[in-house]
C-alpha positions as CSV (number, residue, x, y, z in Angstrom):
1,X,-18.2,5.3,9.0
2,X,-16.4,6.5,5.9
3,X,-14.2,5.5,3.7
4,X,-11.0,7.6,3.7
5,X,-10.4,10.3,1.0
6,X,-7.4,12.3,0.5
7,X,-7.1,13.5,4.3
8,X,-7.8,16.9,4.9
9,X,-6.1,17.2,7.8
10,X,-2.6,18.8,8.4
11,X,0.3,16.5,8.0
12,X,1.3,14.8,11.1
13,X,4.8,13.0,10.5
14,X,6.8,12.1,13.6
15,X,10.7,12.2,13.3
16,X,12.8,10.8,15.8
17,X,16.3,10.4,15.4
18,X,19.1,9.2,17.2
19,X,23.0,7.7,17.5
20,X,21.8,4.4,15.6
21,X,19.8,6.2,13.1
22,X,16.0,8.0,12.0
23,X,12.8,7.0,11.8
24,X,9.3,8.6,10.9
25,X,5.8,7.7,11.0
26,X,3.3,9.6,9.3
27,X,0.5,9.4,10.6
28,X,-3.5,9.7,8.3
29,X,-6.4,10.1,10.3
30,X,-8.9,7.6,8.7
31,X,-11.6,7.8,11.4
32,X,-12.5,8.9,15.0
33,X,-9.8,7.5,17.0
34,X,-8.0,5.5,14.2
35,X,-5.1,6.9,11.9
36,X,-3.4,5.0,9.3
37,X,1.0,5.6,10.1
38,X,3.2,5.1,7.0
39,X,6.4,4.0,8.1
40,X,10.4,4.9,7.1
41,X,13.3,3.9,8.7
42,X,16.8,4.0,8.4
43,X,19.1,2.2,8.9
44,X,17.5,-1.4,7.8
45,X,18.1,-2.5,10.9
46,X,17.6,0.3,13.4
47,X,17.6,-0.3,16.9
48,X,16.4,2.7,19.1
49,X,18.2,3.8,22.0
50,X,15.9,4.0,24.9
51,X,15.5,7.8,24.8
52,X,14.8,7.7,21.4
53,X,12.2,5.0,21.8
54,X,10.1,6.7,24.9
55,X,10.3,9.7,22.3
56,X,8.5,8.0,20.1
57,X,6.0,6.3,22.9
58,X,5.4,9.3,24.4
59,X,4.7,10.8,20.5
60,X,2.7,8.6,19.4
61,X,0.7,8.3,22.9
62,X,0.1,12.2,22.7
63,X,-2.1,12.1,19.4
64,X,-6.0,11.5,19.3
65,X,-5.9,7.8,18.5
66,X,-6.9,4.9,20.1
67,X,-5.9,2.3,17.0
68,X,-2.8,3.1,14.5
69,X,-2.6,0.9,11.6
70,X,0.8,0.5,10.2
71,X,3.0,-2.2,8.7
72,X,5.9,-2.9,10.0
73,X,9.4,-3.8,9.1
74,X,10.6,-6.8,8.5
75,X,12.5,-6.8,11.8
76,X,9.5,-5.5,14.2
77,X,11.4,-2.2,14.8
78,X,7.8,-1.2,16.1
79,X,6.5,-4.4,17.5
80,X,9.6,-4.6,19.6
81,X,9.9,-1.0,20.4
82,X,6.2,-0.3,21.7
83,X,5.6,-3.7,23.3
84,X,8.5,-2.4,25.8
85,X,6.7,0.9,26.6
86,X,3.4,-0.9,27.6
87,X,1.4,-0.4,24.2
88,X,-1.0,-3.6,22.7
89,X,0.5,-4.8,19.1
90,X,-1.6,-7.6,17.4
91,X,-2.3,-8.2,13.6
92,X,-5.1,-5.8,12.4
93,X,-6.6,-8.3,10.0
94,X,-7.8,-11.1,12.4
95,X,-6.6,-14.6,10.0
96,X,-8.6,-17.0,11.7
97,X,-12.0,-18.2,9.2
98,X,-15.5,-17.2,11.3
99,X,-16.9,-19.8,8.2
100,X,-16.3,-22.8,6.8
101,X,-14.9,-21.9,3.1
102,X,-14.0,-24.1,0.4
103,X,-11.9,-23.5,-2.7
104,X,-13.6,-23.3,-5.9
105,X,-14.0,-21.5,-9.6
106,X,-16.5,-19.4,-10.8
107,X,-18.0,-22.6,-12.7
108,X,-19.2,-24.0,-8.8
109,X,-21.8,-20.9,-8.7
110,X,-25.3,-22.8,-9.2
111,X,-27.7,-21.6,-11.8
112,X,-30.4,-19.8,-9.3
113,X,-31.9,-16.8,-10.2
114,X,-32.0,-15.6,-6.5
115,X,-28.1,-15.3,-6.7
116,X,-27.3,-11.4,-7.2
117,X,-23.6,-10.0,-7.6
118,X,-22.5,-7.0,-5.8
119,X,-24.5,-4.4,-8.3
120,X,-27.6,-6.2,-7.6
121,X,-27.8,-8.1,-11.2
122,X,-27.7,-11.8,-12.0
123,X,-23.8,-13.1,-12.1
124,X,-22.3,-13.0,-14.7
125,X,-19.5,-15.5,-15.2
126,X,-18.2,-15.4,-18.6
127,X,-14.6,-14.1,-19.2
128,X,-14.0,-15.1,-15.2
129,X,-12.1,-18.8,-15.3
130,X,-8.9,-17.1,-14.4
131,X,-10.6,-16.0,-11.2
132,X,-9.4,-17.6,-7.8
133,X,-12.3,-18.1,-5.5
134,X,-14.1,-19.7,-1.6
135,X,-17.7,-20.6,-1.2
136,X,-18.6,-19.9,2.4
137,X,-21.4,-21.7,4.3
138,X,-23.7,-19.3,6.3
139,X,-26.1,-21.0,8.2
140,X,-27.8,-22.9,5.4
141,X,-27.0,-20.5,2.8
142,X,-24.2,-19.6,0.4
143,X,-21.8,-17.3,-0.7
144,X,-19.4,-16.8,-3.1
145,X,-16.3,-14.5,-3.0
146,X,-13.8,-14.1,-6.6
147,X,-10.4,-12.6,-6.8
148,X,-7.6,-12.8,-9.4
149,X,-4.0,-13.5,-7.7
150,X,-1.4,-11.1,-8.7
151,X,1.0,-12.7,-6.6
152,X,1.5,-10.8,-3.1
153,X,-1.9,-9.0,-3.8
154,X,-5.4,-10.3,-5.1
155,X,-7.6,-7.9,-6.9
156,X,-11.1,-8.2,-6.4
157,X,-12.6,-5.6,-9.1
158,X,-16.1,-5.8,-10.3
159,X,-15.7,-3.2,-12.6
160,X,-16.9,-4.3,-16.1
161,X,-14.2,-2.9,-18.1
162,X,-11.3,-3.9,-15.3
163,X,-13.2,-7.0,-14.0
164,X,-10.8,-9.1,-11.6
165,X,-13.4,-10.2,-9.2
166,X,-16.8,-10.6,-7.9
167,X,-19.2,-11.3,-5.1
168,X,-22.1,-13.5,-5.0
169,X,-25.0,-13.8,-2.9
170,X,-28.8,-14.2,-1.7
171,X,-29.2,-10.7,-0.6
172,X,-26.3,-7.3,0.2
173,X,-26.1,-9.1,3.5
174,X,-24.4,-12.0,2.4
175,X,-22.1,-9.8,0.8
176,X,-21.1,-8.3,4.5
177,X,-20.1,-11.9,5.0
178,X,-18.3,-13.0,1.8
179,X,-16.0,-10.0,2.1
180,X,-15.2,-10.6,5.3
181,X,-14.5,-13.8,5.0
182,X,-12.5,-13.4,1.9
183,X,-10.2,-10.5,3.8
184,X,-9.8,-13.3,6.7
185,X,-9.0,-16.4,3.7
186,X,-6.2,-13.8,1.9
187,X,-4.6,-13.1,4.9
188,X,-4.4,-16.5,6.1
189,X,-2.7,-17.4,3.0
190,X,-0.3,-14.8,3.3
191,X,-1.2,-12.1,0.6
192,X,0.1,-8.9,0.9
193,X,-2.7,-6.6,-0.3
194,X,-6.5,-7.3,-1.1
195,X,-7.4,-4.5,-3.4
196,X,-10.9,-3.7,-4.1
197,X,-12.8,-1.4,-6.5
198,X,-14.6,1.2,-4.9
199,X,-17.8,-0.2,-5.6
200,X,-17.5,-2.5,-3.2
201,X,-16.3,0.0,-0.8
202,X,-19.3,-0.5,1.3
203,X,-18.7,-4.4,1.9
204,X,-14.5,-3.9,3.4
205,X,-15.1,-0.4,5.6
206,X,-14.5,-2.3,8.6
207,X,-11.6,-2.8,7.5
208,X,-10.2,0.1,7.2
209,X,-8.8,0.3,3.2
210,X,-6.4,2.8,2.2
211,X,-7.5,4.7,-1.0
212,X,-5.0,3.8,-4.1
213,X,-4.6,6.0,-6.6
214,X,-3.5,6.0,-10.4
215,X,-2.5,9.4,-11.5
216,X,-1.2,10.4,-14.8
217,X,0.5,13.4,-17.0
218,X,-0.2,14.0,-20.3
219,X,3.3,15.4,-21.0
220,X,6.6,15.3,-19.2
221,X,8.5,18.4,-19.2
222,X,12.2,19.1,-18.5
223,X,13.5,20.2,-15.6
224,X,16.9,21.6,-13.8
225,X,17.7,19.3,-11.1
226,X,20.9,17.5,-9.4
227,X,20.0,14.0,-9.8
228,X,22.5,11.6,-11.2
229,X,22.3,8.1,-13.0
230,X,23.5,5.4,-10.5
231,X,27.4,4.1,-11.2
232,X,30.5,2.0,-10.1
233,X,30.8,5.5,-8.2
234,X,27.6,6.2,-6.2
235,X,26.2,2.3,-6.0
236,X,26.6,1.5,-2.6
237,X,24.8,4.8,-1.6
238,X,22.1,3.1,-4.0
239,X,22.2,0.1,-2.6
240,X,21.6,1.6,1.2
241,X,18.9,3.2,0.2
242,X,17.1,0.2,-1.6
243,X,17.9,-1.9,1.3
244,X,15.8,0.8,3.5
245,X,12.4,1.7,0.9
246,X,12.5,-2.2,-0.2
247,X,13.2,-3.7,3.2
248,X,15.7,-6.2,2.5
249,X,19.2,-7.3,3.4
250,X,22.2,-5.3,1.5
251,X,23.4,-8.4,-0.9
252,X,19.3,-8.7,-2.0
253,X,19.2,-4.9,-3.3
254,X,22.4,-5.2,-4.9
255,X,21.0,-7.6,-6.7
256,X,18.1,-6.1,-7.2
257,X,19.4,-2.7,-8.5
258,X,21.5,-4.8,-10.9
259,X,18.2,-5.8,-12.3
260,X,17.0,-2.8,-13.0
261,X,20.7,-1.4,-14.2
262,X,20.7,-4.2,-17.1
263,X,17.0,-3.7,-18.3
264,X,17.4,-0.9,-20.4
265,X,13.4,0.3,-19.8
266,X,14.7,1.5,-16.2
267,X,16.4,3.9,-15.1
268,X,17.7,4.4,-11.6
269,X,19.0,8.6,-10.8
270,X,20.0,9.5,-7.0
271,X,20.4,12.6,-5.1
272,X,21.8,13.3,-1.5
273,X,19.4,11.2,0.5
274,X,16.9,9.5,-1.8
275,X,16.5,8.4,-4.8
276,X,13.6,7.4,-8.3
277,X,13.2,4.9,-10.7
278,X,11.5,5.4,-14.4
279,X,10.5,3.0,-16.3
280,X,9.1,2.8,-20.4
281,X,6.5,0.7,-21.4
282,X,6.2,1.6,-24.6
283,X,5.0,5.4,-25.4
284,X,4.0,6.0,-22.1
285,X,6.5,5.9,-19.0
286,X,6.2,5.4,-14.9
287,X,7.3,6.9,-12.0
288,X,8.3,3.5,-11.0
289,X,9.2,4.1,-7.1
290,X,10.6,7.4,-5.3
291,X,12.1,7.4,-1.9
292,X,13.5,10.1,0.5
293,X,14.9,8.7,3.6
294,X,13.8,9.8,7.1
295,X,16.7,11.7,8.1
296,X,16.4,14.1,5.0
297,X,12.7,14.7,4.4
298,X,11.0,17.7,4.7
299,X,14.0,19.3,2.8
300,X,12.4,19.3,-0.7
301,X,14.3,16.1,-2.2
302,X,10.8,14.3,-3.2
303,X,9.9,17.2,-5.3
304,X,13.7,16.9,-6.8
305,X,13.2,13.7,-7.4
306,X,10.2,14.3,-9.4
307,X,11.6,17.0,-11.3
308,X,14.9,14.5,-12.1
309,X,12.4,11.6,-13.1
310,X,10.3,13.6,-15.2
311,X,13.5,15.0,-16.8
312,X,14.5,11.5,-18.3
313,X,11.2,10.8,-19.4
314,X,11.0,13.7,-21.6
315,X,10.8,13.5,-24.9
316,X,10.4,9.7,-24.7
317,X,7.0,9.2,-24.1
318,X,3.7,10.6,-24.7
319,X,2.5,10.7,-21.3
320,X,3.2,9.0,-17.7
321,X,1.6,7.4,-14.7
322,X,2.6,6.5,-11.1
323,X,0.5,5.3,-8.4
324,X,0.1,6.4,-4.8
325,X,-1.4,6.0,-1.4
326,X,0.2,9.0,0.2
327,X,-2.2,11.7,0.3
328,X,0.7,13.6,0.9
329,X,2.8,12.5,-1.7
330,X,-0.1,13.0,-3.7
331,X,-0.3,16.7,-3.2
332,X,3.3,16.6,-4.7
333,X,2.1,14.9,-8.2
334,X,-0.7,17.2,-8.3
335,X,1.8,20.2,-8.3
336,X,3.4,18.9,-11.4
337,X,0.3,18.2,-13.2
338,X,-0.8,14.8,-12.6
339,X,-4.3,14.4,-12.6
340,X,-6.6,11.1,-10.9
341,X,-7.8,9.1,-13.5
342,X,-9.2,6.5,-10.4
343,X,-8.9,5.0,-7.6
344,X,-9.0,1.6,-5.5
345,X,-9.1,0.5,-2.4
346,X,-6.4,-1.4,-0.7
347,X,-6.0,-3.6,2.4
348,X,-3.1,-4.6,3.6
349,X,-3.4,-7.9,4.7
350,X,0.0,-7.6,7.3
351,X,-0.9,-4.7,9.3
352,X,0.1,-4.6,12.9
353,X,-2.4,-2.4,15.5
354,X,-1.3,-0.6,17.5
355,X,-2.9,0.5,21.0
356,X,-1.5,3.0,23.6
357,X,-1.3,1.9,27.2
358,X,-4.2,4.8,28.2
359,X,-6.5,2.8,25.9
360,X,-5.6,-0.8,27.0
């Protein structure tokens, strides 16, 4: 079993639209009968008609894949759609603890030089109070698992130089067991993501991760382009679209875009159908989020949107970054001239699984 790369595989994005609305699903093969689907919808609360939902049934049922991981809306829009056409939907992270964990700190780890972290070398714990952390009791022995909490997401990075976790145990089998139980603990207490360096990759492939990447661009250069700064004039279009990419109800993104409005290191442009936020931090800016709705992709408005938020970034900072998870998307950045600087791996802790009827 591998963990997932960039996906060489053609991309595989199913559209289906109807009276209510669109939705699309792209679908990332990670493994031999298991893709990864990133999911868009519009409006927030879409309700397929049943022709369009057997479409996307019978869609889905027709590719290679016995397992799709995807997280769903806030809604269910999935969840309630396949369940009515016969397909299996449960959580793909299973919460429930296989061992008895405690909470503890990094300071609970006992002095024993049998104790190896994930590299093989003798923990080391200084620099690590601000770590969150479980002891887990295997069968007379111990291990330890560390993360930091970044609110909806704990990072559990044993890089030295970006080191926001750790993983402690008798032997590399342990570790199996302390990651596992870790992935179960954060999901039972709700996180959003658990993102791990790729060192540990080894330890979480059950899982599944996602790779997540941080690109950057040493310059931003100017482009023609029809984006336009939101106003009094275009801000409900704005607010539609935030409602859809952030998943929330219409008076939330209103307030939300209002946030970013008054904070002068954002910027919020739209064009017909989508729409990207910048942000400066200092001498170096973000593609903060980008967003094309269903209905309109595949029309070239991510790559305008790129060339509109690279626009008001030039000349104001020395270089930029986003990050991504899209190998699609990321073959976009990489034709403007962002370049991989590294890369993580994510799990996300509220993923629904999804299993066709032939495969039940």
């Amino acid at each position: 079993m591998s963990i997932p790369t960039e996906g060489s595989a053609r991309d595989d994005v199913i559209l289906v639209k109807d009276v209510n609305g669109a939705v699309s699903l792209e679908l990332m093969p990670v493994r031999e009968g298991v893709a990864r689907g990133f999911l868009r919808f519009s409006p927030r609360n879409l309700r397929l008609t049943d022709a369009a939902a057997k479409q996307l049934s019978d869609e889905l049922s027709a590719r290679p894949y016995s397992r799709i991981l995807v997280q769903d809306n806030r809604k269910g829009l999935l969840r309630k759609t396949l369940l009515a056409s016969g397909w299996s939907v449960r959580p793909a992270i299973d919460p429930s603890l296989k061992n008895q964990c405690s909470i503890v700190s990094t300071y609970d780890i006992p002095i024993d030089e049998t104790l190896v972290d994930s590299s093989g070398g003798t923990p080391d714990i200084s620099t690590t109070s601000f770590m969150s952390g479980i002891s887990i009791e295997l069968e007379g022995r111990k291990a330890w698992a560390f993360y930091t909490d970044d609110g909806e997401t704990a990072r559990v990075v044993a890089e030295k130089d970006r080191k926001q976790g750790m993983l402690v145990a008798s032997s590399s089998e342990d570790m199996f067991e302390a990651a596992d139980s870790l992935v179960s603990f954060l999901a039972a207490t709700k996180k959003s993501w658990a993102v791990f360096s790729s060192d540990l990759g080894r330890f979480i492939r059950r899982f599944d991760p996602t790779v997540m990447w941080r690109m950057v661009l040493d310059r931003s250069t100017p482009y023609q382009h029809s984006g336009v700064l939101v106003s009094s004039q275009n801000k409900a279009e704005a607010v539609k679209l935030f409602s859809e990419y952030y998943d929330e109800s219409s008076l939330q993104a209103s307030f939300r875009l209002r946030r970013y409005r008054s904070n002068s290191s954002y910027a919020v442009y739209l064009v017909d159908g989508g729409f990207v936020i910048t942000r400066l931090d200092g001498d170096t800016g973000l593609i903060f989020d980008i967003y094309v709705t269903p209905s309109k992709q595949g029309q070239g408005i991510g790559a305008e949107l790129m060339r509109c938020g690279l626009t008001d970034l030039a000349g104001k900072v020395s270089s930029c970054y986003l990050h991504t998870s899209y190998p699609r998307a990321k073959r976009l950045y990489e034709k403007f001239g962002f370049k991989t600087t590294y890369s993580q791996l994510g799990i996300r802790l509220d993923e629904i699984a999804l299993t066709p009827p032939s495969a039940r």
